[in-house]
C-alpha positions in Angstrom: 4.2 15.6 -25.4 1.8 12.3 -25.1 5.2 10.0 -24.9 6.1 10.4 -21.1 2.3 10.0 -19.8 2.1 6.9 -22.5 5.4 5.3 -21.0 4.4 5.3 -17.6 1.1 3.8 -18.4 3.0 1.0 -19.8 5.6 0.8 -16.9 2.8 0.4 -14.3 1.2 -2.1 -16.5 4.3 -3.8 -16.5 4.5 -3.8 -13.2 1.7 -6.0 -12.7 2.9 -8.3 -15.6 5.9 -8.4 -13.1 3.6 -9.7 -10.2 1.6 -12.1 -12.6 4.7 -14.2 -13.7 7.1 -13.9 -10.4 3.7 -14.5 -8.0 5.4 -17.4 -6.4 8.5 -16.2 -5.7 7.4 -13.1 -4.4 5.4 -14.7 -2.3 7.7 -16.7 -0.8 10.3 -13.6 -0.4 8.0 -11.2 1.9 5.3 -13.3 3.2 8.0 -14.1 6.2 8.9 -10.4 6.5 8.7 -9.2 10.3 5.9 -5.6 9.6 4.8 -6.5 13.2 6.7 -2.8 14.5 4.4 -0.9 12.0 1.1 -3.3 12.5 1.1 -2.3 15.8 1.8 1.3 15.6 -1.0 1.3 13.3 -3.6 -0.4 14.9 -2.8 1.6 18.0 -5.4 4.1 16.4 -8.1 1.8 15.6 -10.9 -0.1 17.7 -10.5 -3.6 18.5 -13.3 -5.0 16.1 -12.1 -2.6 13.7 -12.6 -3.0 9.6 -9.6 -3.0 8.1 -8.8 -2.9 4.2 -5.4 -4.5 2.6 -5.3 -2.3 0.0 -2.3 -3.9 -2.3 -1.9 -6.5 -0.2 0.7 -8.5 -2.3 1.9 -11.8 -0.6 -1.1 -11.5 2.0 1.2 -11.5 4.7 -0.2 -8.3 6.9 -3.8 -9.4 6.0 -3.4 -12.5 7.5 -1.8 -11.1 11.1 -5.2 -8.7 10.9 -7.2 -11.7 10.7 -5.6 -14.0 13.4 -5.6 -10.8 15.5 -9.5 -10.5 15.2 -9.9 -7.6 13.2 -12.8 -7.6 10.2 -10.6 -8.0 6.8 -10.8 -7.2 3.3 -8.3 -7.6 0.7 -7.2 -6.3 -3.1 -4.3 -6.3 -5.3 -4.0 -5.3 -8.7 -2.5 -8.7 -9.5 -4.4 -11.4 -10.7 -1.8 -14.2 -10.2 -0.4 -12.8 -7.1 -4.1 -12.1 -5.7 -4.8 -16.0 -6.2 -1.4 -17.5 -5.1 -2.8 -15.3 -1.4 -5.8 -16.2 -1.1 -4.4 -20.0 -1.7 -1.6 -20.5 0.2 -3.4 -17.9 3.3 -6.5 -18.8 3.0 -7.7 -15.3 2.6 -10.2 -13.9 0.4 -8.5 -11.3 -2.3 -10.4 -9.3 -4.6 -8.3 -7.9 -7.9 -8.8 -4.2 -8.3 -6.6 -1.7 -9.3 -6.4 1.8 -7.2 -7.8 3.7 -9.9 -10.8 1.6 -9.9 -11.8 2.0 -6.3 -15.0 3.6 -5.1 -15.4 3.0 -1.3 -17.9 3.9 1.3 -16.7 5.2 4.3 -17.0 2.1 6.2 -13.9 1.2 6.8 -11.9 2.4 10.3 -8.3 1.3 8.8 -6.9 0.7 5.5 -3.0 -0.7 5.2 -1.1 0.0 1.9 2.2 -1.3 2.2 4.5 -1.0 -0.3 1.6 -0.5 -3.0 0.9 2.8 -3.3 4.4 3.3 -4.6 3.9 1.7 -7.7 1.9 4.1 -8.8 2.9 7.3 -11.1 3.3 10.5 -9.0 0.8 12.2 -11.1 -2.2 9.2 -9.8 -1.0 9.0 -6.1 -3.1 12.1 -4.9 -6.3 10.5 -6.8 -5.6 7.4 -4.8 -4.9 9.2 -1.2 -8.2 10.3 -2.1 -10.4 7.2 -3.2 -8.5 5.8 -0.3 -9.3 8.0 2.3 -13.1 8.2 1.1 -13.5 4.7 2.0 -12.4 5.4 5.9 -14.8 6.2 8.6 -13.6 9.9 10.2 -11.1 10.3 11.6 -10.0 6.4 10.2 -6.5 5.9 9.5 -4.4 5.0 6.6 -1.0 3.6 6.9 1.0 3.9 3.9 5.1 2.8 2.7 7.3 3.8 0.4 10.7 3.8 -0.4 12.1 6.8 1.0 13.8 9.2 -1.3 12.1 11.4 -4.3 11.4 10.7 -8.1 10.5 8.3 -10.3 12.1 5.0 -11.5 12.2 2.0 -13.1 13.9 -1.4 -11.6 13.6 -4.3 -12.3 10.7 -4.4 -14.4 8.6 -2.1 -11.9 7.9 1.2 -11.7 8.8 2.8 -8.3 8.1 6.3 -7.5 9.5 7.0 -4.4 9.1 9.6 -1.6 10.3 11.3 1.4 8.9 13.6 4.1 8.7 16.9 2.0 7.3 14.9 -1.0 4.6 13.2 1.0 4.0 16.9 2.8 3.7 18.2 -1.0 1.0 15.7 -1.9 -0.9 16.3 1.5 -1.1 19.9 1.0 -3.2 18.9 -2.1 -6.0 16.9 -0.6 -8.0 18.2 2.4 -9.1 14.3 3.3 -6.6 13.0 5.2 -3.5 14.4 7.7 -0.3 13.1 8.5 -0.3 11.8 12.6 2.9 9.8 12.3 5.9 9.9 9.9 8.8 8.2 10.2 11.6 6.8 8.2 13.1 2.7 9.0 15.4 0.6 7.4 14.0 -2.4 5.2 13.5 -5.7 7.2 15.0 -7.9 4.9 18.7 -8.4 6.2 20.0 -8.4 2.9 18.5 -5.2 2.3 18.9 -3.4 5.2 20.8 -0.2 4.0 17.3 0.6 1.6 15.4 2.9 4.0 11.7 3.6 3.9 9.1 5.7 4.7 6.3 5.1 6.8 3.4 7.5 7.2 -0.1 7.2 9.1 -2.8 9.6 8.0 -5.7 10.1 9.1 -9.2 11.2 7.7 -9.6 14.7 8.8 -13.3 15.2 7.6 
């Protein structure tokens, strides 16, 4: 009965082995892609010298547009290779933590998680909702990505577990922290890849 939980520990830690040796080229294959649509909608919600967290921030690219925009700035990803090629080439400071390490104070009035969260097995997201949303301010919001549809997977060397509205209802109704304000669905910005669709959900803090 131990076998499943065991394999997914080792797909999400192959996951970040994934990150550590392709750092470069992932960097160069999203830091360019357009998230401006979902930046704003996002920070719609927030004040203008808001705190904001990049929680898996990956290439740095969204952490970077916060900080030319103004905003106060922190940064993590689980990825020590990734996390270094960022904070080089963006000049950003990037801390290496994993989710399930975080302990926040709720000092923090925004916290972006773009396609980071869904890296994660389904049986650690709700944990993370929750370490996440204890580091917001109330009534702070978290936006979060995933590839829209349901189940877990594994492509490419990562683990995916993907969602869609009734799955990310499902995993609401098990946290009293945080509420859906937004959820929609858009198709990925990459050209290439533009018949993947995913979905996008704001949350915020309710207590």
């Amino acid at each position: 009965m131990a076998q499943p939980q065991h394999d997914k520990q080792r797909r999400a830690s192959a996951t970040l082995s994934y990150y550590d040796r392709h750092a470069e080229r992932f960097f160069d294959q999203t830091v360019d892609i357009d998230m401006s649509a979902a930046r704003h909608r996002f920070l719609a919600y927030l004040p203008a010298d808001a705190a904001i967290l990049d929680a898996g921030c990956g290439s740095g690219r969204d952490a970077a547009a916060f900080v030319r925009a103004g905003y106060q700035v922190s940064a993590f990803d689980g990825s020590p290779r990734l996390a270094a090629v960022a904070a080089q080439r963006l000049g950003l400071n990037v801390a290496v933590k994993r989710f399930e390490d975080l302990t926040l104070e709720p000092r923090l009035d925004g916290i972006w998680a773009c396609a980071s969260l869904l890296h994660l097995p389904m049986r650690r997201l709700s944990d993370a909702f929750v370490r996440l949303g204890n580091g917001l301010r109330p009534h702070g919001v978290l936006y979060a990505s995933f590839k829209h549809g349901s189940g877990e997977r594994n492509a490419g060397g990562r683990h995916f577990t993907d969602l869609d509205e009734n799955g990310l209802a499902e995993l609401l109704k098990e946290m009293a922290i945080l509420r859906a304000l937004e959820v929609w669905v858009a198709p990925d910005q990459r050209p290439e890849r533009n018949s993947e669709y995913w979905l996008n959900a704001l949350l915020r803090r309710s207590r």
